[in-house]
OpenMM code with the backbone's topology and positions (N, CA, C; nanometers):
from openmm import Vec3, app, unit

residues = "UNK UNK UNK UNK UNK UNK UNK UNK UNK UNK UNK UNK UNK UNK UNK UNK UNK UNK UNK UNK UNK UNK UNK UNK UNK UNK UNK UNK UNK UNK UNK UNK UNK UNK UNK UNK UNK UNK UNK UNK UNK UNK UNK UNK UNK UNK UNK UNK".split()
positions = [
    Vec3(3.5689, 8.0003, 10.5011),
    Vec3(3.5460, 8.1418, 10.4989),
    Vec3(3.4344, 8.1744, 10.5956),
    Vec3(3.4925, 8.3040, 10.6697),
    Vec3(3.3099, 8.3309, 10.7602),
    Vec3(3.3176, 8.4690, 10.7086),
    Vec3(3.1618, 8.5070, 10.7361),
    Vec3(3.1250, 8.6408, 10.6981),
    Vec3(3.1832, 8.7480, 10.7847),
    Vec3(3.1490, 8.7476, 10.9099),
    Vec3(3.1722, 8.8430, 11.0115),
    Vec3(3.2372, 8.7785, 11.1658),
    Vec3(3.3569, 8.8175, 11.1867),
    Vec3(3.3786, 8.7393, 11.3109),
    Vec3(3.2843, 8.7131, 11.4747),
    Vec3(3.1257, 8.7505, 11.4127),
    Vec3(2.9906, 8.7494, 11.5002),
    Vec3(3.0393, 8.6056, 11.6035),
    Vec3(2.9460, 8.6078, 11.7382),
    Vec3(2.9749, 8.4423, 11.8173),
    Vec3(2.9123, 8.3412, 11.7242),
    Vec3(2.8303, 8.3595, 11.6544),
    Vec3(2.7205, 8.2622, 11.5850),
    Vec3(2.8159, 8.2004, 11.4864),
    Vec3(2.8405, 8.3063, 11.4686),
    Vec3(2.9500, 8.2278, 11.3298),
    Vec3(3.0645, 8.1722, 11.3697),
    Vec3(3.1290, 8.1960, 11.4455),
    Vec3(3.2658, 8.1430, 11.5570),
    Vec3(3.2118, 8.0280, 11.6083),
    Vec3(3.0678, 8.0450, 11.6434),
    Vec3(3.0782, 7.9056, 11.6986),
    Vec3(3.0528, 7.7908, 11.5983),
    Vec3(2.9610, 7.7967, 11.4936),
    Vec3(2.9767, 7.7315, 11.3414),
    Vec3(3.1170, 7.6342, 11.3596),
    Vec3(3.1855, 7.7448, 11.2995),
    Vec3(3.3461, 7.6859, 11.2462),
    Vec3(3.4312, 7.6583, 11.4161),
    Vec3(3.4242, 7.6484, 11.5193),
    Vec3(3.4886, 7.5835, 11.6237),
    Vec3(3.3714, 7.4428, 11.6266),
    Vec3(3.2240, 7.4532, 11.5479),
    Vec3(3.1583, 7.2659, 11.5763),
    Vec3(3.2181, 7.2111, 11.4558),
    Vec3(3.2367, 7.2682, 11.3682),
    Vec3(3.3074, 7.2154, 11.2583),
    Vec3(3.4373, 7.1252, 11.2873),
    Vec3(3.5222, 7.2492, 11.3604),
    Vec3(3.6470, 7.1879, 11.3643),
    Vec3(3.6405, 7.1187, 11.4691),
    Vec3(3.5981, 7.0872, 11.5600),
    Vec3(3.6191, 6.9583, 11.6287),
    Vec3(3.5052, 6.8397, 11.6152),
    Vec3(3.3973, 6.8497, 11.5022),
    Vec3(3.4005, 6.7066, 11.4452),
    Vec3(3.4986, 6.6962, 11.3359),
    Vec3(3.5720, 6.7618, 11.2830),
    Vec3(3.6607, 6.7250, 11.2007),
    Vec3(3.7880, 6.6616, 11.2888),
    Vec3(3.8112, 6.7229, 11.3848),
    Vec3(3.9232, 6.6697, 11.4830),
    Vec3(3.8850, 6.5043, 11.5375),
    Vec3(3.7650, 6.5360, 11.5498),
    Vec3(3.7061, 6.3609, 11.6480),
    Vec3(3.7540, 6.2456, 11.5093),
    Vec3(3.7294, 6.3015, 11.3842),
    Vec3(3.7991, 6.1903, 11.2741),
    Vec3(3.9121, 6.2001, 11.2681),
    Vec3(3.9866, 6.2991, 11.2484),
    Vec3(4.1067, 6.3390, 11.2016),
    Vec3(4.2041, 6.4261, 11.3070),
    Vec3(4.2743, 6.3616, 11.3807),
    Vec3(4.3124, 6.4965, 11.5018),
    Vec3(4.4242, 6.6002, 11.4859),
    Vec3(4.5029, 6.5580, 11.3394),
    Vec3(4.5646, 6.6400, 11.2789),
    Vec3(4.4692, 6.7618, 11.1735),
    Vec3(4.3719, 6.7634, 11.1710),
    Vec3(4.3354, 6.8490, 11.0815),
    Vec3(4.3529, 6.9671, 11.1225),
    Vec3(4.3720, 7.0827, 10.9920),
    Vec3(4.3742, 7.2135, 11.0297),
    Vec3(4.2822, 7.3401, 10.9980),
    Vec3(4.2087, 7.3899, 11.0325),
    Vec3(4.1434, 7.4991, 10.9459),
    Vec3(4.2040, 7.6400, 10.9125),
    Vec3(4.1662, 7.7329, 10.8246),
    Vec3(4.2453, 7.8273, 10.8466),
    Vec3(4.1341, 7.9337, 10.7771),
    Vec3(4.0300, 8.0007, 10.8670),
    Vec3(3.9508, 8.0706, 10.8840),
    Vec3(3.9554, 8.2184, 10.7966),
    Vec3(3.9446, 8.2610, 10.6821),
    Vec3(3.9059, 8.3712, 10.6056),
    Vec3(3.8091, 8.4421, 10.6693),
    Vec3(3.7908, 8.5766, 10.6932),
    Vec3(3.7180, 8.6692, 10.7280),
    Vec3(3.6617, 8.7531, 10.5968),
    Vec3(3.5098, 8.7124, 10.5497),
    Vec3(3.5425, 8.8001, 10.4531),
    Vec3(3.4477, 8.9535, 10.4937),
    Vec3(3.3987, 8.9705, 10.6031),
    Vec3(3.3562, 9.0951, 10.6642),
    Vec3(3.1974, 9.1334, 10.5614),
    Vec3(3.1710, 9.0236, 10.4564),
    Vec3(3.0303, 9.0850, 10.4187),
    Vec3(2.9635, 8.9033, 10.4228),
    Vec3(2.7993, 9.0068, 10.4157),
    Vec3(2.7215, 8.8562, 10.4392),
    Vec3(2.6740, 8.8032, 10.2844),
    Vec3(2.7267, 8.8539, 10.1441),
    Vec3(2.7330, 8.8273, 10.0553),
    Vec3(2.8153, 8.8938, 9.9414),
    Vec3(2.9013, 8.8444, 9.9243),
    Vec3(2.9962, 8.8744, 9.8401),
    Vec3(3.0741, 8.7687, 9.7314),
    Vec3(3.0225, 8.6957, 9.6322),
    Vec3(3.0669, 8.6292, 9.5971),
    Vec3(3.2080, 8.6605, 9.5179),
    Vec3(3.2316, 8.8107, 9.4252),
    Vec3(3.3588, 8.7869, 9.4080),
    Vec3(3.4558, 8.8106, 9.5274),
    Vec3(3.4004, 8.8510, 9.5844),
    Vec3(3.5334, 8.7800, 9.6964),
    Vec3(3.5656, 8.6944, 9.7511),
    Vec3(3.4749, 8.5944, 9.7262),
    Vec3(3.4609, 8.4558, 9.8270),
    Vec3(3.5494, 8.4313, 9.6811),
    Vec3(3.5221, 8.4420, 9.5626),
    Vec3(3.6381, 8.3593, 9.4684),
    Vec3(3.7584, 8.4214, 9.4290),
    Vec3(3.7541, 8.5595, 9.4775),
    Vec3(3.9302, 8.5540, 9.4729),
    Vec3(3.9892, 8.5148, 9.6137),
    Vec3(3.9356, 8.4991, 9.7208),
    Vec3(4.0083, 8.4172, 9.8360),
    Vec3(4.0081, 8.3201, 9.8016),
    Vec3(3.9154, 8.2349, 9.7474),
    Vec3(3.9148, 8.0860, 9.7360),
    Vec3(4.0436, 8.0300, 9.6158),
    Vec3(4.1153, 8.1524, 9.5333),
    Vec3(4.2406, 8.0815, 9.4284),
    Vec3(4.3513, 8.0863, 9.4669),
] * unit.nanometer
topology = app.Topology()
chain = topology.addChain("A")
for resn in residues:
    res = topology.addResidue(resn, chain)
    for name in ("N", "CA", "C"):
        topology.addAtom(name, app.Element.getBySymbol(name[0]), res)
């Protein structure tokens, strides 16, 4: 999940996914936008 599609945060989850790729080169992510910088019930109804 990212908060805001900001570069800071884009770039986060693109270092993520390619140390996850350097182990695994099939892995996939699949990036949630949740547009606030704290929101937990929404982080748990995306997350079910």
């Amino acid at each position: 999940m990212g908060s805001f599609p900001i570069p800071q945060v884009v770039r986060g989850i693109n270092a993520a996914q390619q140390a996850a790729r350097s182990v695994n080169p099939d892995v996939e992510f699949d990036v949630v936008w949740l547009n606030s910088w704290f929101s937990p019930e929404t982080e748990e109804s995306v997350s079910q």
